[in-house]
C-alpha positions as CSV (number, residue, x, y, z in Angstrom):
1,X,39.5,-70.2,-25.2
2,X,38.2,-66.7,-24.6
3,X,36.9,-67.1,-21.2
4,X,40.4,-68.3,-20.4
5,X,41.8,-65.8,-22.1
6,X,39.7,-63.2,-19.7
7,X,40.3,-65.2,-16.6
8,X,43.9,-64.6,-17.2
9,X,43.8,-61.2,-18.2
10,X,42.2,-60.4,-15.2
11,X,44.4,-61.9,-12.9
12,X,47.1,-60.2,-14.1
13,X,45.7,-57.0,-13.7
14,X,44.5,-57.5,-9.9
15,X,48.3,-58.7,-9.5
16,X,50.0,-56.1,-10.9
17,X,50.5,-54.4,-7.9
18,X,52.0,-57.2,-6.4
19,X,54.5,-58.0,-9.3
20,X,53.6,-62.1,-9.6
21,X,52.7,-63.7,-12.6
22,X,49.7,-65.1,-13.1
23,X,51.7,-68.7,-13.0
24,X,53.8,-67.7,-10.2
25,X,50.2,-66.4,-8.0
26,X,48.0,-70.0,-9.2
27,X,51.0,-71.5,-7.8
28,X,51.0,-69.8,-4.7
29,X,47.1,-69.8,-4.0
30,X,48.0,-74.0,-4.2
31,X,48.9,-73.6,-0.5
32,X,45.4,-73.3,0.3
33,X,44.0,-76.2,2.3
34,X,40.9,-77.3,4.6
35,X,41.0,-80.0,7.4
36,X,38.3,-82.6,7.6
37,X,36.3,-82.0,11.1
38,X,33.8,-84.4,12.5
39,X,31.1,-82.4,13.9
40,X,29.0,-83.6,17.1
41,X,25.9,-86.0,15.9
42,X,27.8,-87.8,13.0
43,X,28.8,-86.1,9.8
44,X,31.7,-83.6,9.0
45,X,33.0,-80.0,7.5
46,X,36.0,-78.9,5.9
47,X,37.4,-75.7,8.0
48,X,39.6,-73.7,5.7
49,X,42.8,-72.8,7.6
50,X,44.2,-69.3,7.6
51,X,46.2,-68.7,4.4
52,X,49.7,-67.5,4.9
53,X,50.7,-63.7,3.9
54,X,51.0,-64.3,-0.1
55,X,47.9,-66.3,-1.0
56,X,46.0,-63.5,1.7
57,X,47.4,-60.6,-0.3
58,X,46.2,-62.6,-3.5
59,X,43.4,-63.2,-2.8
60,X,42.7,-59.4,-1.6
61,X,43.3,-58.2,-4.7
62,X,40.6,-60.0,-5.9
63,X,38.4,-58.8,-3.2
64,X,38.1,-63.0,-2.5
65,X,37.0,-63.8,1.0
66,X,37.5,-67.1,2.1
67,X,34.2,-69.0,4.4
68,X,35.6,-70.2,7.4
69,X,34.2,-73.7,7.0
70,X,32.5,-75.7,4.5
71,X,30.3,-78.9,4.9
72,X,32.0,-82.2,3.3
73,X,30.0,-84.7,1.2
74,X,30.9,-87.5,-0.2
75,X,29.5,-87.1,-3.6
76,X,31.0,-89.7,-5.6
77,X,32.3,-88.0,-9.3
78,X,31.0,-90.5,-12.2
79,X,32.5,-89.4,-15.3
80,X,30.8,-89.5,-18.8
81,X,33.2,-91.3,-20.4
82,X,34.9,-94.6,-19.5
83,X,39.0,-93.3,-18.4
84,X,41.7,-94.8,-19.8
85,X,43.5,-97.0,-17.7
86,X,46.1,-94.9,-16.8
87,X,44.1,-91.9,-15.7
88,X,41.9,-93.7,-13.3
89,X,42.1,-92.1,-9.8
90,X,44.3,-94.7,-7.5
């Protein structure tokens, strides 16, 4: 709970300037995305795309830089624990 209570504090702070909430600025950093890109020889990478003005000036503020690419795996996730039925991924 503390660690989340830091994580927040600090977002707020670094937002300030920009008058968003800490809800209101996750939300907005939600636009961020990356397009699968097969690469020559078999395999592929994610390419982050450019993030539009709000999510930049967020993530500026948290002196974030964002790669330009990163390379794609598919590392299946095995949870611990059996899911319920309900939350299994579809």
């Amino acid at each position: 709970m503390r660690l989340a209570y830091l994580i927040r504090r600090e977002l707020s702070q670094a937002w300030s300037s920009l008058d968003v909430t800490v809800e209101e600025g996750l939300h907005q950093l939600q636009t961020l995305c990356s397009t699968e890109v097969p690469v020559e020889g078999g395999g592929s990478c994610l390419r982050i795309s450019t993030p539009s003005e709000s999510p930049r000036a967020l993530l500026k503020a948290l002196d974030i830089g964002l790669p330009h690419g990163l390379p794609h795996t598919e590392i299946p996730i095995v949870p611990r624990k059996k899911l319920p039925e309900r939350r299994k991924p579809r």
